[in-house]
C-alpha positions in Angstrom: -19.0 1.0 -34.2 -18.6 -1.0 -31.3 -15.2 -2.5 -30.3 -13.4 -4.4 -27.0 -12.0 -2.3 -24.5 -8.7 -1.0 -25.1 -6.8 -3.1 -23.2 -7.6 -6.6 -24.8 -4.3 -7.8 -27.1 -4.8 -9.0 -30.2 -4.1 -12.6 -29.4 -7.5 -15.1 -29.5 -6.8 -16.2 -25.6 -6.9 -12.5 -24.7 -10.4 -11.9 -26.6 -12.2 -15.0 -25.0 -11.0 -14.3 -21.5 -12.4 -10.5 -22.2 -15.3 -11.7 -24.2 -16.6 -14.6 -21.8 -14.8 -14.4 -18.2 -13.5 -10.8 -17.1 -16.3 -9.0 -15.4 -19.0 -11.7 -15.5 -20.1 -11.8 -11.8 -18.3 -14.8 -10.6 -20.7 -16.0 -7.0 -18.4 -19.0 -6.0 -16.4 -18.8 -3.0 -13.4 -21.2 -4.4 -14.3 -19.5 -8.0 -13.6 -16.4 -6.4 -10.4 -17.5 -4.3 -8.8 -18.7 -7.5 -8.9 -15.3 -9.2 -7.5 -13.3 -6.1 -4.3 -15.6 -6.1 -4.4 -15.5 -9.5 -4.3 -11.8 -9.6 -1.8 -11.6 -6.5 0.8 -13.7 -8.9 0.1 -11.4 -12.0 2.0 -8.1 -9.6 4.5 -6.8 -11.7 3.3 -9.2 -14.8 1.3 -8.5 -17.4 -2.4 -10.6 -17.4 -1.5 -12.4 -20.6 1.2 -14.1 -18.6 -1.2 -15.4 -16.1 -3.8 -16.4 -19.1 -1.5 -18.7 -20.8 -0.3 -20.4 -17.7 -3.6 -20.6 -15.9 -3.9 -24.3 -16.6 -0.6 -24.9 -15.5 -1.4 -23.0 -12.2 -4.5 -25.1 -11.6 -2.8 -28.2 -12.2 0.4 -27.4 -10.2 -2.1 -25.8 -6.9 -4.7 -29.1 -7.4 -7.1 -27.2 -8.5 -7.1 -24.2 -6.9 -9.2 -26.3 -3.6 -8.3 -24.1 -0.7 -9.0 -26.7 2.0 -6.0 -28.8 0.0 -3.6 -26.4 -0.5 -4.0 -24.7 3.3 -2.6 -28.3 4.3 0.9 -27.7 2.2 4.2 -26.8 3.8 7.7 -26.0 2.8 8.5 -29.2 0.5 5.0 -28.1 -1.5 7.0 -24.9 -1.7 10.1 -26.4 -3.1 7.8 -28.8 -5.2 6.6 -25.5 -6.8 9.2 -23.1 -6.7 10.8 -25.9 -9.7 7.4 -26.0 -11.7 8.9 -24.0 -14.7 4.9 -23.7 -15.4 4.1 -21.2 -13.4 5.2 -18.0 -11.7 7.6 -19.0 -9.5 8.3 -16.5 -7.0 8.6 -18.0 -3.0 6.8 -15.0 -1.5 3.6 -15.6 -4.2 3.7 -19.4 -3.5 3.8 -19.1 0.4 1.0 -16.5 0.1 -0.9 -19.1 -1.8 -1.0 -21.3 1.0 -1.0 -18.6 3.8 -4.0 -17.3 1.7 -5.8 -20.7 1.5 -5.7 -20.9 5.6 -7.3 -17.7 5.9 -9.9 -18.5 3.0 -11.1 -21.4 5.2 -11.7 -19.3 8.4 -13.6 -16.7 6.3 -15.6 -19.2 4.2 -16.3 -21.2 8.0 -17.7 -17.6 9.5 -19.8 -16.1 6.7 -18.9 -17.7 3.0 -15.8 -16.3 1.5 -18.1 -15.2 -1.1 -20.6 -13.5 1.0 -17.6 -11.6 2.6 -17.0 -9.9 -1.0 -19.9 -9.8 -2.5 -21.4 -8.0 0.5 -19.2 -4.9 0.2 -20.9 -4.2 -2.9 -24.8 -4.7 -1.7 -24.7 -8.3 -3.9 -24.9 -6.3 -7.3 -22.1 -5.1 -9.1 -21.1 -1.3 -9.7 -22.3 -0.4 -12.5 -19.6 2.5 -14.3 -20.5 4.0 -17.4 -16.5 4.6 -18.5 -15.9 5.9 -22.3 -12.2 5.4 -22.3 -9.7 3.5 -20.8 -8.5 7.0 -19.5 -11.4 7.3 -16.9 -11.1 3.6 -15.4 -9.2 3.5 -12.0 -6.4 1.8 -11.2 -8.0 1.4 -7.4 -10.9 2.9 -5.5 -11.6 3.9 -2.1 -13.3 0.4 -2.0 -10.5 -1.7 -3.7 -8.2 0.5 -0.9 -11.0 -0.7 1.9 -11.3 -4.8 0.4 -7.7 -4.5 0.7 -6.9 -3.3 4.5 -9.6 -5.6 5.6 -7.9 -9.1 3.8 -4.4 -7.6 5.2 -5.7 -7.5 8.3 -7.1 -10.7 8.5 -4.2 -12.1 7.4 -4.0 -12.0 3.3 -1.1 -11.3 1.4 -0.7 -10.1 -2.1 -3.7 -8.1 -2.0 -3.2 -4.6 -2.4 -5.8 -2.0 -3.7 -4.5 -2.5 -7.0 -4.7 -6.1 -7.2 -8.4 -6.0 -5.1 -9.7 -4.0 -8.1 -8.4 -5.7 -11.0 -10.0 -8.8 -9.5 -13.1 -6.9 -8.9 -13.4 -6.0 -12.4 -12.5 -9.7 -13.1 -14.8 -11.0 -10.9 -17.8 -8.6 -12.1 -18.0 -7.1 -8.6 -17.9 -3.7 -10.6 -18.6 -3.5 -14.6 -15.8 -1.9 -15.8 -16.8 -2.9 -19.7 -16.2 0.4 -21.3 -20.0 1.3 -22.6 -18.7 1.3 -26.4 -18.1 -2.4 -25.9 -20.3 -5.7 -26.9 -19.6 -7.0 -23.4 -21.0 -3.7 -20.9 -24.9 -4.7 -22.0 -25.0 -8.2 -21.3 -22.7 -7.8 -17.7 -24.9 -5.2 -16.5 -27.5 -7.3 -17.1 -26.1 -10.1 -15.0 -26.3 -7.3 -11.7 -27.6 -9.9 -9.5 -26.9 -13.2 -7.8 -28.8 -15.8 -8.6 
């Protein structure tokens, strides 16, 4: 018998995200963007939190358009830091915008998603886990993603948080083989 992985709730937001979004290779640079913030707000929160504000989030951030929100200052902060719909934590939201800046710098030189994909060859890693047990919390590559974004400026982007949004983004296929979705992921191991 098939089932999800493990760690999918029982609520029906949960399954979709899981069942249509988390680890289908995601090849847009904003696309991509979105889901790093995204995770970098979910530290110390469970993913369901995110899930059910996500629309709040792109609403309250415009979108998610980097090349709008790396023009924001402080009042955008205090705009935010009272939107009851989102996380609203001053070092998250000033990371946002720090974030978008270097986003734009990255996406001018080489394509923000070019930068990411390219650590993993433009395919995504393909593991083979049976139980939650053997999947990683962070890799030597997650630990890698990570120091490079630091040290071009990121924040909120530890080796944690750069492999959750790997497996979210597809960059590795973290499905565990028992499940419906590892199949049709792997099979989506290339960039169109």
């Amino acid at each position: 018998m098939t089932e999800r992985c493990g760690w999918v709730g029982l609520e029906p937001i949960y399954e979709t995200y899981h069942d249509t979004e988390w680890g289908v290779p995601e090849w847009d640079s904003r696309g991509l963007w979105e889901k790093l913030v995204l995770d970098g707000f979910q530290a110390g929160l469970s993913w369901i939190t995110i899930l059910k504000k996500r629309e709040a989030f792109r609403e309250a951030f415009q979108g998610f358009d980097p090349n709008v929100i790396a023009t924001w200052g402080e009042d955008d902060v205090q705009r935010l830091l009272q939107n009851k719909g989102i996380i609203r934590h001053r070092g998250k939201i000033e990371a946002t915008l720090t974030n978008a800046r270097v986003w734009q710098v990255i996406e001018q030189e080489v394509g923000f998603d070019n930068y990411l994909w390219g650590y993993v060859d433009f395919k995504p890693i393909q593991n083979t886990f049976q139980s939650l047990d053997e999947v990683p919390a962070f890799t030597d590559l997650s630990t890698q993603i990570s120091k490079d974004l630091k040290k071009r400026g990121f924040k909120f982007c530890g080796p944690t948080i750069v492999y959750a949004f790997m497996q979210a983004v597809g960059m590795v296929n973290d499905h565990l083989v028992s499940c419906p979705q590892h199949a049709p992921c792997a099979a989506l191991a290339q960039k169109p």
